[in-house]
N, C-alpha and C positions, 0 to 999 in steps of 0.2 A: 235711818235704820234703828237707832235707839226709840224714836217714836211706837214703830211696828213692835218692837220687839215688848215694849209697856201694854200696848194694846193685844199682843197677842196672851200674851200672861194672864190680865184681867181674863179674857175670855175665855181662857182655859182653864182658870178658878172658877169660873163662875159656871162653866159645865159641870166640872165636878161637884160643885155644890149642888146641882139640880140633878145631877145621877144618884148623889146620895141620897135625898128628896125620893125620887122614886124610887129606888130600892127600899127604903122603910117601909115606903106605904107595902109597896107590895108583899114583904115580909109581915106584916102586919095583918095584911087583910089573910095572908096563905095561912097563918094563925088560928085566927078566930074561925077558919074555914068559909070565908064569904066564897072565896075563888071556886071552892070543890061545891059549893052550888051553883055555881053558875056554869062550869065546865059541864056543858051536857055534849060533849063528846069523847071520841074515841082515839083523840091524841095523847102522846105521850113524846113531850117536849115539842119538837117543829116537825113531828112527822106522823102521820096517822098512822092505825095498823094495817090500814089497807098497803098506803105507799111502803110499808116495812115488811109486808110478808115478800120472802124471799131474797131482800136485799138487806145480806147483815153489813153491807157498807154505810147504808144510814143511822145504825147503830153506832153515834161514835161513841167512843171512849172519855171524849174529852166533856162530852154534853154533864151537864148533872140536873136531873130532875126532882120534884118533889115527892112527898110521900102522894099530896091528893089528887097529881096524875095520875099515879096506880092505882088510888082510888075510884078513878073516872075512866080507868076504860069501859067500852064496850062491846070488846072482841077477845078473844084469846093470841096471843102471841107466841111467835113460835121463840123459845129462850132466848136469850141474848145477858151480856156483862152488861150492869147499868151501875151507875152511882146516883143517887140519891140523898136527899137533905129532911130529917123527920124534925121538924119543926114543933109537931104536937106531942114528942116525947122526950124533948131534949133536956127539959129542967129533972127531967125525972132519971132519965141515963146520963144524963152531962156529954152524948156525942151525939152531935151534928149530920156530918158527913159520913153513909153505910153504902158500901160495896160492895157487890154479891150476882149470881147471879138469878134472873127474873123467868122463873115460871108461871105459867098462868093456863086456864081453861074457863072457856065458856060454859058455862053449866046451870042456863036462867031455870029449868025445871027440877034442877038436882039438889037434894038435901044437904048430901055433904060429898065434899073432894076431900084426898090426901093425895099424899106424892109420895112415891116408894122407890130409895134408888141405892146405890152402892154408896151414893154419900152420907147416908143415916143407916146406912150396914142393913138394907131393904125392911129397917122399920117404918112406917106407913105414921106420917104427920100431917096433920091438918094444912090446910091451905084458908086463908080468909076471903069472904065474899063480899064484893064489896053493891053498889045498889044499883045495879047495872046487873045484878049475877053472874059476872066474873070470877072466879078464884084466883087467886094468886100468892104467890111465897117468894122473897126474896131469900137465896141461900146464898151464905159465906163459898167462895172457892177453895177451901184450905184445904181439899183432899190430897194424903199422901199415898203415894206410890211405896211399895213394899223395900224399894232402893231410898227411900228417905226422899224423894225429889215431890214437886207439885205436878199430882195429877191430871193431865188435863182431859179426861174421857169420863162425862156425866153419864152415866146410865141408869135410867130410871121411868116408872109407869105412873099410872093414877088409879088410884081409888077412888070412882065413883060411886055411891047407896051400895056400896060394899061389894062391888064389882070390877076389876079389875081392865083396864085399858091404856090403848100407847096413846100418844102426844094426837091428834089428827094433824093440827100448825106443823108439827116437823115432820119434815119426811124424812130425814135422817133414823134409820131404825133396823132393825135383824131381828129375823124369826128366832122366838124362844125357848122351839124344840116341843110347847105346847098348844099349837096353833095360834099363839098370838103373837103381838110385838113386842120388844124393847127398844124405846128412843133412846138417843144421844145424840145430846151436846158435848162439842171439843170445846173446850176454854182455848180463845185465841191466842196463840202466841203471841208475848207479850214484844212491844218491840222496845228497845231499852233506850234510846234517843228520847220515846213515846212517856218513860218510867220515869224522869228528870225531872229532880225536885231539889231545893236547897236543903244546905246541909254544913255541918264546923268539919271542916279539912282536917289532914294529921300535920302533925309538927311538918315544916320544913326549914331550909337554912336561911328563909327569910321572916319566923316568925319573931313577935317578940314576947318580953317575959309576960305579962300581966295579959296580955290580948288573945285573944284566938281567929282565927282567918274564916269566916264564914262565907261560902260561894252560892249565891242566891243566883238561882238557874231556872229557866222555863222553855223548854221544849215545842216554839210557837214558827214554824219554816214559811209562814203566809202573812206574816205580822210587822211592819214595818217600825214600832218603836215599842220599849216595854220599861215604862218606870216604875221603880221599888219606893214604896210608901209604907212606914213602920213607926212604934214606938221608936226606933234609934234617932230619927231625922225628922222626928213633930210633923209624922206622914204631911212634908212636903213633896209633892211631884217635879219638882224643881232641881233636885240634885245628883238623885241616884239613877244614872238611865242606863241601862242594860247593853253589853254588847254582842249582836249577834255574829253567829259562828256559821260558816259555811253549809254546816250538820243542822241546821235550823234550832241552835239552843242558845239562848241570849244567857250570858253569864255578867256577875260584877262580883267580888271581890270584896268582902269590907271587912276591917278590924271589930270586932266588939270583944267587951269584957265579959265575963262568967255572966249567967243572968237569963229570964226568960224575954223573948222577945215576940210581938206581933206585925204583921205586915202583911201586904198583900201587893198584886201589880196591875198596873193601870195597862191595857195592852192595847194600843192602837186607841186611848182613850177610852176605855170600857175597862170598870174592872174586875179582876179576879185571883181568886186563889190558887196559892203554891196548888198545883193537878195531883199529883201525887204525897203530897205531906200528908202523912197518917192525921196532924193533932189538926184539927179545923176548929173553930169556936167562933162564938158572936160575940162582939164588943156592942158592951152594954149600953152606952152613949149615946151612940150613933145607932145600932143593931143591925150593924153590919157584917159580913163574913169574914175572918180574920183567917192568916195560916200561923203556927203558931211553932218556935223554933226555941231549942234549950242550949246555950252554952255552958257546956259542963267546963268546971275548975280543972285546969291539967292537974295530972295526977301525979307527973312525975316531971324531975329535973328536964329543963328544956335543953336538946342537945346542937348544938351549933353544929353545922354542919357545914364545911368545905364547898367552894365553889365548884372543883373537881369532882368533886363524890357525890354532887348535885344532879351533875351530867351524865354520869354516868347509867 
């Protein structure tokens, strides 16, 4: 058993070290943009636009694509929520990981597109074309509702050579009382199982003074193991392995002190980032995808709390 167990270790280093290995490269070449030449199709991560019209089930959530996919369609799409990694503007913004959602139009004869919708209060912005004659715009979802809550009803046309037109990709759309359309996208309801990211807990009757309780969490129900690798554990894969919960959210528990920290999880041997962590960055070293977690200093007297008033 001790034999297996030496031998299984080595092996499992030694895969990680050649996933790191190709994850550079391929970071490297998405870079310098080798990939966005050679991409001469109309995919957009493992699914074409053909297989995508009309099934927004293969739009997952959890995919994250690059910027020089978008750059490489060759169709329009009918909208979808997509995440995204811009690579070619990161030094210059300092952020990685963009989330919004993805419109687009085909328009190889047309000089210029915009998009005109309730979410830029119906002023008319550019969309960028990419060399395929695509246009497309990734937009922030932050629209508010008049009750202070997130909107989720896009509504909005396009500016074609200064002509005005609905989506054709969606069919989702209402007569505008001027013989033409308005499309709309629903931002999908988000599902909060789906939202699950780590995070520093608040006090409870089992913290201690100097430490704070960080619960490192991933939301994976089809995943059968998930290790936590970080600046805290000299990203060993060997210590911190995550426990999954009924609700398909693998959680662990660790103490750390005030301080920033890096990490990421290995899921099923493959890795990746905290899904939902806002701060994403590359570690320089390696230039690999890191999620990146702050322990703030408590701020106030830590209060002991009864085992009674625990349960309560």
């Amino acid at each position: 058993m001790g034999d297996f167990f030496f031998h299984y270790v080595r092996w499992f280093r030694r895969k990680i070290k050649m996933m790191r290995y190709v994850k550079v490269l391929v970071i490297l070449l998405a870079s310098v943009g080798i990939f966005a030449q050679a991409a001469q199709t109309d995919w957009l991560g493992g699914f074409s636009s053909k297989e995508w019209e009309g099934s927004e089930e293969k739009a997952s959530e959890d995919q994250v694509y690059y910027l020089w996919q978008l750059e490489s369609l060759k169709k329009g799409l009918a909208p979808r929520y997509i995440r995204y990694l811009d690579i070619e503007h990161y030094v210059e913004t300092g952020k990685l990981l963009n989330r919004g959602i993805l419109f687009s139009f085909t328009g190889l004869r047309d000089e210029s597109v915009e998009i005109c919708g309730n979410f830029t209060n119906w002023e008319c912005i550019p969309m960028k074309r990419n060399k395929f004659g695509v246009y497309f715009r990734v937009v922030e979802p932050d629209l508010i509702t008049p009750e202070y809550e997130l909107e989720q009803k896009y509504e909005y046309k396009f500016r074609v050579n200064g002509l005005f037109t609905f989506d054709p990709e969606n069919q989702d759309r209402y007569e505008d009382g001027s013989a033409s359309y308005i499309s709309v996208f629903i931002l999908p309801s988000k599902d909060v199982n789906k939202q699950t990211y780590s995070q520093v807990l608040e006090d409870s009757n089992i913290e201690e003074q100097d430490l704070r309780t960080v619960r490192f969490q991933a939301y994976s129900p089809n995943s059968e193991s998930i290790v936590l690798l970080g600046n805290f554990n000299d990203w060993s894969p060997e210590n911190d392995f995550l426990k999954k919960g009924r609700d398909g959210i693998f959680r662990l528990d660790k103490k750390l002190l005030p301080g920033t920290y890096h990490f990421y999880f290995m899921i099923d041997g493959e890795p990746a980032v905290d899904t939902y962590n806002p701060i994403t960055e590359m570690k320089m070293d390696t230039l690999e995808r890191v999620s990146t977690i702050v322990v703030e200093p408590r701020m106030t007297p830590l209060e002991r709390k009864s085992l009674a008033s625990s349960q309560e």
